[in-house]
Every structure is written in structure tokens, then in C-alpha cells.
C-alpha positions, -999 to +999 in steps of 0.1 A: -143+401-528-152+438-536-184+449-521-199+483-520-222+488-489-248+515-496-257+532-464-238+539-432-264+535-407-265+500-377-265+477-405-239+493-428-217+497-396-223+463-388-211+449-418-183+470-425-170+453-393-174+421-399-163+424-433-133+445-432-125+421-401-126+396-429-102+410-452-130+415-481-128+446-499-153+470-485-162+504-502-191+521-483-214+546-499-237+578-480-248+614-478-237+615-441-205+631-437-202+621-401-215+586-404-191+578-427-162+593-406-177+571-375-175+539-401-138+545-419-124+555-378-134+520-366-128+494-395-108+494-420-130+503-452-130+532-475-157+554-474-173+578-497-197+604-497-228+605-523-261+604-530-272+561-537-296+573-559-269+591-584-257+571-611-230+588-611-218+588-575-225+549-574-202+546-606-176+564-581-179+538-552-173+511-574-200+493-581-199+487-617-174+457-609-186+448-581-191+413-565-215+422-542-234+454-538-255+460-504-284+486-501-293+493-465-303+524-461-335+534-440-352+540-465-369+515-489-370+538-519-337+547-518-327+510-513-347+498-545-328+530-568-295+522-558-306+482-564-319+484-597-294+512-609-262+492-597-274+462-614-279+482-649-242+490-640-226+461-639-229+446-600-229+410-600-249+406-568-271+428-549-292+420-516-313+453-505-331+459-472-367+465-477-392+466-449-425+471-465-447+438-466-458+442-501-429+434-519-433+394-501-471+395-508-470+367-536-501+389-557-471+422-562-468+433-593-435+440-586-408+413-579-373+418-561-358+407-599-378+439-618-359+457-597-324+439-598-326+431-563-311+395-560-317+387-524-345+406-503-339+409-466-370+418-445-360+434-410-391+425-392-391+393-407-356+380-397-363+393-359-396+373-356-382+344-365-355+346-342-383+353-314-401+325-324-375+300-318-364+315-288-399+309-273-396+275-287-367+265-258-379+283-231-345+274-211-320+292-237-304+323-246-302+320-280-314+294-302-297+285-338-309+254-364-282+237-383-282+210-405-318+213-416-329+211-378-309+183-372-284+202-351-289+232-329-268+257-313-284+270-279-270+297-255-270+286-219-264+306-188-252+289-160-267+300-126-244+304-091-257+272-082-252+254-114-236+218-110-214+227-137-199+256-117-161+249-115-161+217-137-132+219-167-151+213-202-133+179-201-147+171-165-181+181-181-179+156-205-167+129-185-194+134-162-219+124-188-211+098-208-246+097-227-248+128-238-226+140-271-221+177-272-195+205-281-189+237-259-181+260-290-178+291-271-182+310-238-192+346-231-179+358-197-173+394-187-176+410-222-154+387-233-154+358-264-139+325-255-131+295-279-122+271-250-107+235-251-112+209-224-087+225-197-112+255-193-131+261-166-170+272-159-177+296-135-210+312-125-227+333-151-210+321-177-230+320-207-218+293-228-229+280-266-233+242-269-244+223-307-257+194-303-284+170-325-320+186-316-332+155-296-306+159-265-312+192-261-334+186-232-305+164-215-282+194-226-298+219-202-310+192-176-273+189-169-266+228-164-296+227-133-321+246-156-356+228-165-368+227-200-404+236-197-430+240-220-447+277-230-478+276-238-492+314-229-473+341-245-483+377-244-472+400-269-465+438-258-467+461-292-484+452-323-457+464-345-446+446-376-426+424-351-454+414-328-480+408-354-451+386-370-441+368-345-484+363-335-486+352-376-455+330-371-470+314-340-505+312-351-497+291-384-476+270-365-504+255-346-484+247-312-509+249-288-501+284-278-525+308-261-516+344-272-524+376-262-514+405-281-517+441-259-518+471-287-517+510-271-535+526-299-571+516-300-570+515-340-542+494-344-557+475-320-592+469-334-572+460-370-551+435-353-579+420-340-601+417-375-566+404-387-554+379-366-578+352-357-576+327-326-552+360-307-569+377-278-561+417-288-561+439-260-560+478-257-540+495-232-502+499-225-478+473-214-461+491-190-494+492-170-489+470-139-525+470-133-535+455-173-508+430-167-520+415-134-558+418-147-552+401-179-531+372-161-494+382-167-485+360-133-500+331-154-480+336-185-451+313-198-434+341-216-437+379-222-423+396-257-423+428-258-411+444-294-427+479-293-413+511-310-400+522-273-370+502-264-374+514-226-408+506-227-400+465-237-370+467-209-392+480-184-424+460-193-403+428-194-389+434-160-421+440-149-434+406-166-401+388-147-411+402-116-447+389-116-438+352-122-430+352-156-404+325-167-392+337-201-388+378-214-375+384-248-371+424-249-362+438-286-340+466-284-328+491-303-288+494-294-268+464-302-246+470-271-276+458-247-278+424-261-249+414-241-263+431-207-295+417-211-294+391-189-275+409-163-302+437-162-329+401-155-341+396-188-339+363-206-332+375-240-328+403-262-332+410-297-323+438-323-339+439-361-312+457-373-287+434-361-306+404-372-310+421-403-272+423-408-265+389-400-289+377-426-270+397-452-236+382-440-250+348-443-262+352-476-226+367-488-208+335-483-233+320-509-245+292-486-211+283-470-224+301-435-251+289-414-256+316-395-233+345-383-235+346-342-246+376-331-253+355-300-259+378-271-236+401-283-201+376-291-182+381-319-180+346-337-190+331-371-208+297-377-194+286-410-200+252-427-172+245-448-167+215-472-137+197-469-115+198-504-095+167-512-060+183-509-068+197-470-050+190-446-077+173-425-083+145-443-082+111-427-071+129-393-088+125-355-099+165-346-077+159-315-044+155-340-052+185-357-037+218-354-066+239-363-060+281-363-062+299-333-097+313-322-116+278-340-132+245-329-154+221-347-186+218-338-204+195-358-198+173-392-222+163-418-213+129-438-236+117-467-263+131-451-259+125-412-249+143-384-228+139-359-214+159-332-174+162-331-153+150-307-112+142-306-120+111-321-139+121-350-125+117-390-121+141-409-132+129-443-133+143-481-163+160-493-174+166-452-196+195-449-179+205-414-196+230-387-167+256-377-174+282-349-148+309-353-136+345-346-139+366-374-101+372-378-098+338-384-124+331-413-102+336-437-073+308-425-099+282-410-113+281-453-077+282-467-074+252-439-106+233-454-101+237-492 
């Protein structure tokens, strides 16, 4: 596939990765000499410098026949040019980063398609959600629905004292015999794991478990954590992200008690005609004194997604300190995500990152779930179906030789779910849930078709 990325910035750098990692064939467009030198020294992609918003320099990088042509720039004028120019020029597909609210306002009078833009990805948007569900299992790392919610993929850390300490993934298994799950991957010491059943957990391991939605619970009862429910949140920063994720949680109608703590007095008093059944506060998070008078000791779990990424580190450790049981920090460099919960926070999110992996799902056309950027490992969730000359078909999992760096996580047949094991079939026309390293995306779909 030939796609031209338009902007060198987190997300185009991102991608590039991923993509060139991939094998796709990956042009990237911007002004910035010295961006584009950081991208073409660390992936293999080839980079060009010019203006997005030049016909002319956009008819240089390619994009006329283009599969896929990705605006992300900072800025969302730029992005809608280069959109609705390189789809006058020929590009089959374009997705552009836009971050102003207006666009997904359903009254606009301007819609993504007047401006060639084929799929819209909102930064703020994508990064809320992920919040939201990360609230929603107050005993996980990272939280990811598959098969319409039927299946989920939760990041677990195992504490020193964990009873799972020193097991083998086979051990694990034996050891309960009522629960179905499938340890697709384990992040220890900076490094990506796709184990089998002779591999051993030690202490803060963070491992990535799918199984069906109802035995979660069981799942982290057996790692020694307790699955609580939140039902106070406070929300440091009324940004985009935190009145999102207070929109998101409000509509919902879970019960939750939210407080939303604003520094500027302004924003604060329009959050507060805005967002009805939220208790706005003015002051700063990182006040000790505002957090233990307005209850912080008392709160399930602190968010806090301000413009200031030391502010939401500090404020979070702060919260953690106090009593809190979950923090959820956003962040603005990618390379914290992984030291997040050695630093004492529970989780850690970036927009741009979330950003990028909404793009990446979206370029496989609905054949990814979800690309992992889970705390920081370098994996893909694909779901692939199975073709009726692969290789798979009729076989138990434990018979096949699947490519190195891939296991099979979960399988979808005429609608159901279930959770593979060595005995599962593989059958024709499976939809089949793959977690994989990104060097071997390419071989695990040759294996499937």
C-alpha cells in the first residue's frame, strides 16, 4: 500500500514506524527539515520536504496515486488543505486530524466529505474514551473491547506478593480450571513478550490477558488485586480532555460523583453553566490543601489531563499518596507510558499516541481492532478472517506452527466468542483475534488468507 503521511510531528513519527515496520510504502510530507531527517534516520520511509498546502509539492510526494493519504499536522487548517487538495488529486483515501469540536457538531455546515476528508480523527476525543474505560476497571492498566464488548483485553500488573508470582502460564492455567483466558503478551523490563505456557511470571510483570467481559472480575481475583467499584472521580484540568471525559461520563449515567477542578476562574464558571450534575471547582490541582478540603482521601480515582504534563504527574502522585486507588495521568511524551506505573501511577495516557493508533486501525479497513499501544509495547491486535485455502483450517491451535512473535487470542464463529486454547478449531470464514509484533503482520495475514 502507498501512503503519503502529511506531517512529521508525534503522530507522523508514530506511524511512519509502525508502518514502514509493516512493509507499506510510506512517503512522508513537511516544511521541517530536521523533522524529517529525525523520521527517515529511524524507519525506513522516504521523506520529503514541502509545503502540504502546495499543490504542487503534494503532487511531488505522491499523492495523486495514492492508497491512503494521512494529514496530521498541528494544525487543523493546514490538515483540511492538504485533505481536500489530495483528494481533487487523485488519493483514494484520506483520514485528517482535526481537533476543533465544530466539525463533529451535527448542525456544521461543513462536513468531513466537503472537504474530501474520508475518516475524521479527533485527538481529544480518542484519549477520553480510552480514560473512560480505564475508570470503568478500576484494577487494570489498560483496558481494550473486542468483539462488540463481548471480549476484552485488560493490562494487569502483578504485585511482589501476587499468587501468580513464579507460576509458568501453563501452571496458571491449570490452577484454575473455571476460568478461560489467554496471556497474549507480557511487558517486563522494557521489554515485549509473546510467551507460551513454559514462561514464567515474576513480580511486576505487567501482563495482557483477553478474555469474554463477564470473567474479568475472576481474571484479576486470581492475580491478588480486587476489582472495586469507582464511584467518585475528580477531574484535574478542564481541557478538551477533562470536559470530554466529564461529557462521556455524565451521559453514561453510572452513578458517578464528579468533580471537575479548573485553574482559570473563567473556564471554570463556563464549565460549570456547561456541564450539569459536575461539581466545578476553581483552584489548582497541585494544591495539597484544595485536594484534602474538597475530599481527595475520599475519592475512587483522580484524572488529571491538564496542559502541564508535570502538573498531572505530580498531582496524581499527590492523589496516590492521599488514599486514592486509581490515577490516570495524560502525558505528553510517549516514552512515559511505559514508566508510569514504576513512577506509582496506575495509568497513563497520550492524545497523540491515541490519536495515531486510531489512524492505524482505520488503515486496515476494519481488519484491526485496535493497535496496542498498551503501556508503551509494541504489538498489533488484528482480527483476521480465515480464507478457505489457509493453512489453519480444521487444525487444533496447539498443532499449528504459527510465525514467530504471534498467538491467538480469541475466535469469533457465526457470531460467538470464544477464547482460544490448544484445543480450539480453526474453521473457514473464522474471524480470528491475533496479538502480534509488528514485524510479523505481514506473514500472520499471508498465514490466514
Amino acid at each position: 500500500m502507498k501512503i503519503v503521511i502529511i506531517g512529521a510531528g508525534e503522530i507522523g513519527r508514530h506511524l511512519s514506524r509502525l508502518l514502514s515496520e509493516e512493509k507499506q510504502d510510506v512517503i512522508v510530507l513537511d516544511r521541517d527539515g530536521e523533522a524529517l531527517a529525525e523520521v527517515a534516520a529511524s524507519c525506513d520511509v522516504l521523506a520529503r520536504e514541502g509545503n502540504a498546502a502546495s499543490a504542487r509539492d503534494l503532487l511531488a510526494a505522491g499523492v495523486k496515486d495514492a492508497d491512503l493519504v494521512i494529514a496530521a499536522t498541528s494544525l487543523d487548517e493546514v490538515n483540511m488543505i492538504a485533505s481536500m487538495m489530495s483528494k481533487r488529486l487523485g488519493a483514494n483515501k484520506v483520514i485528517a486530524r482535526i481537533r476543533s469540536d465544530e466539525f463533529t457538531d451535527p448542525d456544521t455546515p461543513l462536513n468531513p466529505e466537503d472537504m474530501g476528508i474520508d475518516v475524521m480523527i479527533h485527538p481529544e476525543q480518542s484519549v477520553a474514551q480510552e480514560i473512560v474505560q480505564l475508570i470503568k476497571r478500576s484494577s487494570a492498566s489498560d483496558v481494550l473491547n473486542l468483539a462488540d464488548g463481548k471480549m476484552q483485553l485488560v493490562g494487569l500488573r502483578l504485585e511482589k506478593n501476587s499468587p501468580l508470582v513464579g507460576m509458568t502460564l501453563m501452571e496458571y492455567d491449570r490452577g484454575f480450571p473455571n476460568l478461560v483466558f489467554r496471556i497474549v503478551a507480557i511487558y517486563r523490563g522494557g521489554r515485549t513478550i509473546i510467551p507460551d505456557g513454559s514462561d514464567r511470571l515474576l513480580g511486576n510483570d505487567n501482563i495482557f490477558v483477553i478474555a469474554r467481559t463477564d470473567t474479568i472480575p475472576d481474571i484479576v481475583k486470581s492475580t491478588g488485586k480486587v476489582e472495586q467499584p469507582i464511584t467518585r472521580i475528580m477531574i484535574a484540568g478542564g481541557t478538551k480532555v477533562g470536559s470530554h471525559v466529564a461529557r462521556i461520563l455524565n451521559q453514561e449515567n453510572g452513578g458517578w460523583n464528579i468533580k471537575l477542578i479548573e485553574p482559570s476562574e473563567k473556564g471554570a464558571n463556563q464549565l460549570a453553566a456547561e456541564l450539569k450534575n459536575i461539581l466545578v471547582l476553581h483552584g489548582e490541582a497541585t494544591d495539597p490543601d484544595l485536594l484534602a478540603i474538597e475530599g481527595v482521601q475520599d475519592t475512587d480515582a483522580f484524572i488529571s489531563v491538564t496542559d502541564d504534563e508535570e502538573s498531572n504527574i505530580i498531582s496524581c502522585l499527590m492523589a496516590k499518596h492521599l488514599g486514592v486507588r486509581k490515577t490516570v495521568a495524560m502525558v505528553s511524551k510517549p516514552q512515559y507510558i511505559p514508566l508510569s506505573q514504576t513512577i506509582g501511577l496506575d495509568a497513563a495516557v497520550n492524545k497523540k499516541l491515541s490519536a495515531s493508533n486510531e489512524i492505524h486501525r482505520h488503515i486496515r479497513q476494519g481488519k484491526v481492532l485496535a493497535v496496542s499501544s498498551l503501556q508503551g509495547i509494541k504489538a498489533e491486535l488484528l482480527e483476521l478472517e480465515v480464507g478457505s485455502r489457509s493453512k489453519a483450517v480444521g487444525k487444533l491451535i496447539h498443532k499449528i506452527r504459527f510465525p514467530e512473535g504471534c498467538i491467538v487470542g480469541g475466535i469469533i464463529h457465526n457470531g460467538s466468542v470464544e477464547i482460544a486454547t490448544g484445543q480450539t478449531i480453526i474453521r473457514k470464514n473464522d474471524r480470528i483475534i491475533v496479538f502480534c509484533l509488528p514485524q510479523s503482520v505481514e506473514a500472520i495475514t499471508s498465514y490466514f488468507k
